[in-house]
C-alpha positions in Angstrom: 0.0 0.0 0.0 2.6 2.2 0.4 4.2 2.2 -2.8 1.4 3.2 -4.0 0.6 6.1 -1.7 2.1 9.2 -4.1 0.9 7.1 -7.4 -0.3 9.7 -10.2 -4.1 8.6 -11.0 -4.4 9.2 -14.6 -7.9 10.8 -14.0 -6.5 13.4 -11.6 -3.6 14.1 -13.4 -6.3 15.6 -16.1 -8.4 17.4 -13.6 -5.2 19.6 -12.8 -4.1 19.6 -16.0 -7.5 20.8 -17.5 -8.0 23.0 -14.6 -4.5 24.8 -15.4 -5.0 25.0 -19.3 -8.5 27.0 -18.2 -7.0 29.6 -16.1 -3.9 30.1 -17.9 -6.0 30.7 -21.3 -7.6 33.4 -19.5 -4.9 34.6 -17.2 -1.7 34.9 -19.5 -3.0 37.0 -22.4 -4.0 39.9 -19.6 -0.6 40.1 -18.8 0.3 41.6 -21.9 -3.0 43.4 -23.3 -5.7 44.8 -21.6 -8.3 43.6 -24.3 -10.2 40.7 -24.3 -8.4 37.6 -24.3 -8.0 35.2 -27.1 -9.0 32.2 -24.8 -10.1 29.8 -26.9 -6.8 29.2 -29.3 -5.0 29.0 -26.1 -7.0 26.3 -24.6 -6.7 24.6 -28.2 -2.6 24.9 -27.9 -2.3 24.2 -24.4 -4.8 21.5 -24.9 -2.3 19.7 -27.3 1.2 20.2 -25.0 -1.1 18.6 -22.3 -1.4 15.6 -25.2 2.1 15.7 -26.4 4.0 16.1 -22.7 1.6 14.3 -20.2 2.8 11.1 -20.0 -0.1 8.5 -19.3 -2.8 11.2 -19.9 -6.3 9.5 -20.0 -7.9 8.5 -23.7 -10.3 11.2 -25.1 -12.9 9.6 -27.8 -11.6 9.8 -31.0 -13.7 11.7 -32.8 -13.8 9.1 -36.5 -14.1 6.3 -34.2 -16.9 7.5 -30.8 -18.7 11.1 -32.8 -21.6 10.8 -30.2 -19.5 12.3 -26.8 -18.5 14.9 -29.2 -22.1 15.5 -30.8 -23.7 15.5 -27.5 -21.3 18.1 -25.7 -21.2 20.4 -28.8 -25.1 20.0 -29.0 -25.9 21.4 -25.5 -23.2 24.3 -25.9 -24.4 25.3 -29.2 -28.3 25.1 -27.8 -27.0 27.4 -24.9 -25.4 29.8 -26.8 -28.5 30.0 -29.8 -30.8 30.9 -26.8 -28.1 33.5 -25.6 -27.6 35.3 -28.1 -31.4 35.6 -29.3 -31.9 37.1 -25.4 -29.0 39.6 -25.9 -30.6 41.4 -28.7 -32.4 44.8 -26.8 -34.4 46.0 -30.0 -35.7 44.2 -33.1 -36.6 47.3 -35.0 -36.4 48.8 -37.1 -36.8 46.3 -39.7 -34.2 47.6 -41.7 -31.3 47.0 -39.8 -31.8 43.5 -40.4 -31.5 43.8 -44.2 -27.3 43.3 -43.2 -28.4 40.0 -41.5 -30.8 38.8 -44.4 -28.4 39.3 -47.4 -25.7 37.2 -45.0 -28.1 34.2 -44.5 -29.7 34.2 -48.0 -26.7 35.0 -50.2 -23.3 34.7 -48.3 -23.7 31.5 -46.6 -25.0 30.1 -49.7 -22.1 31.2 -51.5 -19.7 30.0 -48.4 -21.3 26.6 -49.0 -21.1 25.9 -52.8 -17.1 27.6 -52.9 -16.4 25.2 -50.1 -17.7 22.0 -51.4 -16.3 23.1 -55.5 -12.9 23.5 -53.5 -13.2 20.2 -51.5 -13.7 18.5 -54.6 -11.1 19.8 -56.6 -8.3 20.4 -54.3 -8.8 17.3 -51.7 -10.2 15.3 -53.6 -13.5 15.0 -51.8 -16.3 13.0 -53.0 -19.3 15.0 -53.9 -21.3 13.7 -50.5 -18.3 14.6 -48.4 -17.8 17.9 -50.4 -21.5 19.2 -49.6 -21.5 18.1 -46.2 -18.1 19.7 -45.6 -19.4 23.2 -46.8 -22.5 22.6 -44.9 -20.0 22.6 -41.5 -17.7 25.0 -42.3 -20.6 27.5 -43.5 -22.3 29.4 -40.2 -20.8 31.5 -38.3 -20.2 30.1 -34.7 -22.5 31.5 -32.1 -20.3 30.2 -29.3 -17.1 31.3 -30.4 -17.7 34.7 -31.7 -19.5 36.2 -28.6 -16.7 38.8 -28.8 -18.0 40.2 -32.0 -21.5 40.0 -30.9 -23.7 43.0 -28.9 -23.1 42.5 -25.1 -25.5 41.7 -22.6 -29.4 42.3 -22.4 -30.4 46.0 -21.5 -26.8 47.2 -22.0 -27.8 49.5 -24.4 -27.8 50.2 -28.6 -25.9 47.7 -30.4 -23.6 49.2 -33.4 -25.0 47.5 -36.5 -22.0 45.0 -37.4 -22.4 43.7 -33.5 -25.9 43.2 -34.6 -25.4 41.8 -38.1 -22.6 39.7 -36.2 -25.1 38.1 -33.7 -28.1 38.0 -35.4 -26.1 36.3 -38.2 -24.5 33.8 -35.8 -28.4 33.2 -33.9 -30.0 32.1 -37.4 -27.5 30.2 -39.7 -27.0 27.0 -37.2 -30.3 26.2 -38.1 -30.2 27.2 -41.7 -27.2 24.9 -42.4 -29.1 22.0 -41.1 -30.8 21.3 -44.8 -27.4 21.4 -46.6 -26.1 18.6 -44.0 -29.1 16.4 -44.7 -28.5 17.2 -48.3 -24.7 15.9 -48.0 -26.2 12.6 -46.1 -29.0 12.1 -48.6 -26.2 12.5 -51.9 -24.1 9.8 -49.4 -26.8 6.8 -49.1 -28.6 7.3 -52.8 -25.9 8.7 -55.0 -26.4 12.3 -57.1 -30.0 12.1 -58.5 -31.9 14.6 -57.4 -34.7 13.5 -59.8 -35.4 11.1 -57.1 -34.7 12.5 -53.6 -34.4 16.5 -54.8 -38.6 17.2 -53.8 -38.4 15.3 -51.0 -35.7 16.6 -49.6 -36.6 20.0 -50.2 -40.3 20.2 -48.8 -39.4 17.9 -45.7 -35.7 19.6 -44.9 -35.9 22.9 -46.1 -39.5 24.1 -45.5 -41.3 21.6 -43.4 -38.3 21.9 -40.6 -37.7 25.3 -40.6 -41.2 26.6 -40.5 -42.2 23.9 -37.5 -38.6 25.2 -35.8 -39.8 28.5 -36.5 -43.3 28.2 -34.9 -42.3 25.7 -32.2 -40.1 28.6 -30.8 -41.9 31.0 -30.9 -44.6 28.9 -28.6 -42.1 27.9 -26.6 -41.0 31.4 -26.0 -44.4 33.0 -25.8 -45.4 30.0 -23.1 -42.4 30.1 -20.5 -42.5 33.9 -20.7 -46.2 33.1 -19.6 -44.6 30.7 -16.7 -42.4 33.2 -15.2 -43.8 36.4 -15.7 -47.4 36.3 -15.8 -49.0 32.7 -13.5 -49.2 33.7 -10.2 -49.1 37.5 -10.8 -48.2 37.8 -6.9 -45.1 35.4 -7.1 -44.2 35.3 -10.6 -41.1 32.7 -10.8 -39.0 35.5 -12.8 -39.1 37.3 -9.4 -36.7 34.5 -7.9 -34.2 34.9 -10.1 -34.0 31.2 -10.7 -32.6 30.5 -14.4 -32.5 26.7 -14.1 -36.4 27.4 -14.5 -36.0 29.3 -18.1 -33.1 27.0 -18.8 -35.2 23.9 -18.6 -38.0 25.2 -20.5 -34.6 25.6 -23.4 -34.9 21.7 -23.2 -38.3 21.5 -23.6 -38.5 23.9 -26.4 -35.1 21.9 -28.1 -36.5 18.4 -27.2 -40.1 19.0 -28.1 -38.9 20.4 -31.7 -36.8 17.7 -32.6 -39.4 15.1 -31.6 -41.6 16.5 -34.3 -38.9 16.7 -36.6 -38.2 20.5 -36.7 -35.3 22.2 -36.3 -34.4 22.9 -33.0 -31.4 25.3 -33.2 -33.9 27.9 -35.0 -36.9 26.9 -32.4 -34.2 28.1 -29.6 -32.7 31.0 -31.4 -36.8 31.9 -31.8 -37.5 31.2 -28.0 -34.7 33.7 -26.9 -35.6 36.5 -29.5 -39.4 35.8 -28.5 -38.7 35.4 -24.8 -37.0 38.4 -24.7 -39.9 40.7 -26.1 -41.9 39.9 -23.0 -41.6 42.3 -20.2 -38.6 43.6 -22.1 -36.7 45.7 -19.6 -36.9 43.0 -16.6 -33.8 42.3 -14.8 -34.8 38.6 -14.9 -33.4 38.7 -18.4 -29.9 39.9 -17.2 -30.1 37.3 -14.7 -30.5 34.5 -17.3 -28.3 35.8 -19.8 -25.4 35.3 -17.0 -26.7 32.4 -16.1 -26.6 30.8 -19.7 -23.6 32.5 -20.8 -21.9 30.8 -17.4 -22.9 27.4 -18.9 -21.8 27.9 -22.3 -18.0 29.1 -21.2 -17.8 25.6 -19.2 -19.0 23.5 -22.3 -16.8 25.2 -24.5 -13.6 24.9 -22.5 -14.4 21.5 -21.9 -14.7 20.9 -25.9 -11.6 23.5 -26.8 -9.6 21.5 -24.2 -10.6 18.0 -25.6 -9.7 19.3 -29.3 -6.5 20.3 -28.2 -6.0 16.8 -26.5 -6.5 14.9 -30.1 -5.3 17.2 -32.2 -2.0 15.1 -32.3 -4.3 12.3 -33.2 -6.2 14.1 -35.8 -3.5 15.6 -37.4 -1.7 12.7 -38.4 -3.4 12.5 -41.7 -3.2 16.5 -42.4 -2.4 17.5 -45.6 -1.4 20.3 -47.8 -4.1 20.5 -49.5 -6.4 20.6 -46.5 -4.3 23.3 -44.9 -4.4 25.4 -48.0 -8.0 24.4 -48.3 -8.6 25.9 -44.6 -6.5 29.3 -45.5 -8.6 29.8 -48.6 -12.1 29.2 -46.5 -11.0 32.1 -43.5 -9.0 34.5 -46.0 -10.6 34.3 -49.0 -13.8 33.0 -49.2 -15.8 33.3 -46.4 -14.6 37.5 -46.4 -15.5 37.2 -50.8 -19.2 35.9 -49.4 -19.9 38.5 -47.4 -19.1 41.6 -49.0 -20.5 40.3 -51.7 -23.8 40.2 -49.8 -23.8 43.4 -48.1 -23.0 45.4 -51.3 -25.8 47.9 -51.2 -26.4 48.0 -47.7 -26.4 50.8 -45.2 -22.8 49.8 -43.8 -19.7 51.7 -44.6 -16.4 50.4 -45.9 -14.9 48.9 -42.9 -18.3 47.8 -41.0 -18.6 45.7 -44.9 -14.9 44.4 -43.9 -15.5 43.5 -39.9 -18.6 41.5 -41.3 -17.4 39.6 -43.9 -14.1 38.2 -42.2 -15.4 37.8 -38.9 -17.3 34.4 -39.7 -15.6 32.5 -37.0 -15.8 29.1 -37.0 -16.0 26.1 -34.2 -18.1 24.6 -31.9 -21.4 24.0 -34.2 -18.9 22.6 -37.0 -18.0 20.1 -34.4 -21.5 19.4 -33.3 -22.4 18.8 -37.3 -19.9 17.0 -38.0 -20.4 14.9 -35.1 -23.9 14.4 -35.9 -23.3 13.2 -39.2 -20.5 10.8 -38.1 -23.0 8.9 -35.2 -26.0 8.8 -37.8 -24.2 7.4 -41.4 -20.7 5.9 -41.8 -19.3 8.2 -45.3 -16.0 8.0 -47.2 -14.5 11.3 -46.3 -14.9 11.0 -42.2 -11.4 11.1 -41.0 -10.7 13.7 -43.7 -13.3 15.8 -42.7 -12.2 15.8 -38.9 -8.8 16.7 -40.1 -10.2 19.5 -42.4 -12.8 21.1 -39.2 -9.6 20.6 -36.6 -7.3 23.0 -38.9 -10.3 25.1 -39.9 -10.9 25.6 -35.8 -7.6 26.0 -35.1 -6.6 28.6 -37.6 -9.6 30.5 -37.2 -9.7 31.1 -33.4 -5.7 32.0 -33.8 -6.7 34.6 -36.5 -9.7 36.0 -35.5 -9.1 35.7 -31.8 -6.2 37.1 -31.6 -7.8 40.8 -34.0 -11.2 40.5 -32.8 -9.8 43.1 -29.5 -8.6 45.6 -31.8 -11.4 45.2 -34.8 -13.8 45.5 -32.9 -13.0 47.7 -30.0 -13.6 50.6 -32.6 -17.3 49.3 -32.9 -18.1 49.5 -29.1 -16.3 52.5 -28.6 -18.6 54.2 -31.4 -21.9 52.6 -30.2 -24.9 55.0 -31.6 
């Protein structure tokens, strides 16, 4: 027994270690800027030394082999954030300051997706399956990772319209992407031929889903705003400040949706934005947000951590190609995409600019990809998790590391 007394347990060894990689991700960068830090590359990099220079550091899933630890985690962290960042818009009107938002959903991400799946073919080789589904991933904008492009918390004030664009962009496209991932799984179990799957596919995955997402949130929002603020009018539950209440009605909303085959990332982006517009300026809402936005920063270091842990893993099959491939999608295309959408639009030169490259990508391309890994073996799955690990990487270096001074402008100059 005493031999063993100072024996390192695996499983405690990562507790430190993943405790550690948390606080230092947060801590060091403070030492040298007083902007906000670029946590999440760090927790990535530190992730992988833990991986690399921890001897006997215990097995994460491997993300080809066991998707459905990945899926799940992602899945409640992306659900979390959705709902957030629907509650942190303060104003809806007017309409025409979502004309940015429109134009980035209906013609940039489209764009995003086709250049993405036409470059996966030709320069990786993709198959065409792989190639859809691939641009389907990398497409939306990540509404857990870019919260430091998106408006702050509720009742904080005006929101600058790229802040806006930036989150209402980020609430909406999860869900939107959906159809093009079903589309990629479809084209991988019956081959090209839309003459035979194209009008089913489109009635059942684009417009059935999104209008019953659509309608099942705002329900869901409408009733639990009913539940805390208006049954018992003497001791409504908003006055006790308790968010696992408004939380769990989140589930219900997500749970319910998906049970009668909508989309439930747009039924909880809806439930926040609806949620919201009922007794507007009550502090219950601030309460939540915290709350909510508490939960979503443990999820996400927990999965930013774990990436970094098999990154060595994942990269062993890296290419050239898929690195090049990876440049071209955070340099080129996405940034192409959007200013192409927003020409004509109310935003100046630069807003144009912080809009169109600030499409960070992450946790939701983990939770698709995931998704479509538990629910159809495909050619291209180890390539694809190579392809979304550089993608993450690369894009919460670049854009993590400019979002403090790009957009520190935009708050400063808040209307």
């Amino acid at each position: 027994m005493h031999d063993t007394f100072f024996a390192l347990n695996p499983y405690h060894v990562a507790l430190v270690a993943i405790g550690l990689i948390a606080i230092a991700a947060r801590w060091l960068p403070r030492l040298i800027s007083t902007r906000e830090p670029a946590a999440a590359p760090l927790m990535i990099l530190f992730g992988t030394g833990a991986a690399l220079f921890i001897p006997n550091f215990p097995p994460i899933p491997d993300p080809r082999e066991n998707p459905v630890p990945w899926e799940l985690v992602s899945e409640m962290a992306v659900i979390i954030a959705l709902f957030g960042a629907g509650m942190r818009i303060d104003s809806l009107r007017p309409w025409r300051r979502w004309i940015p938002t429109v134009r980035m959903l209906a013609i940039a991400m489209p764009l995003t997706i086709l250049a993405i799946a036409l470059l996966g073919m030709s320069i990786t080789g993709l198959t065409i399956a792989g190639a859809i589904l691939l641009g389907a991933v990398l497409a939306p904008t990540d509404p857990v990772l870019a919260a430091d492009v998106q408006v702050g918390p509720p009742q904080q004030g005006q929101e600058h319209p790229v802040r806006f664009t930036l989150t209402t962009e980020a609430t909406l496209n999860d869900g939107l992407a959906f159809p093009f991932v079903y589309l990629g799984l479809v084209v991988a179990a019956e081959g090209w031929s839309p003459g035979t799957w194209g009008m089913d596919w489109f009635l059942r995955d684009v417009v059935y889903r999104i209008a019953v997402g659509t309608a099942m949130g705002w329900l869901g929002g409408r009733a639990l705003g009913f539940v805390l603020f208006s049954v018992p009018k003497n001791a409504a539950l908003a006055e006790t400040g308790s968010g696992i209440i408004a939380l769990a009605g989140v589930l219900l909303c997500y749970g319910s949706t998906e049970l009668v085959e909508g989309y439930g990332f747009i039924a909880v982006a809806v439930m926040g934005l609806t949620l919201r517009r009922v007794e507007e300026n009550h502090a219950f809402h601030r309460h939540l947000h915290d709350f909510s936005e508490a939960i979503e920063h443990a999820l996400t270091a927990i999965l930013l951590i774990g990436l970094g842990l098999v990154l060595p893993i994942l990269f062993i099959d890296l290419t050239v190609s898929q690195i090049v491939l990876a440049l071209v999608l955070i340099l080129v295309v996405r940034p192409a995409a959007g200013w192409v959408s927003l020409i004509g639009t109310d935003l100046d030169r630069r807003s144009k600019a912080v809009v169109s490259v600030y499409g960070v990508r992450g946790i939701g391309s983990i939770y698709y990809l995931g998704y479509a890994g538990a629910n159809m073996e495909f050619t291209d799955e180890a390539q694809l998790w190579s392809l979304i690990a550089i993608v993450i990487l690369l894009s919460t270096i670049l854009h993590g590391f400019s979002v403090g001074w790009a957009m520190g402008d935009f708050k400063d100059r808040q209307d």
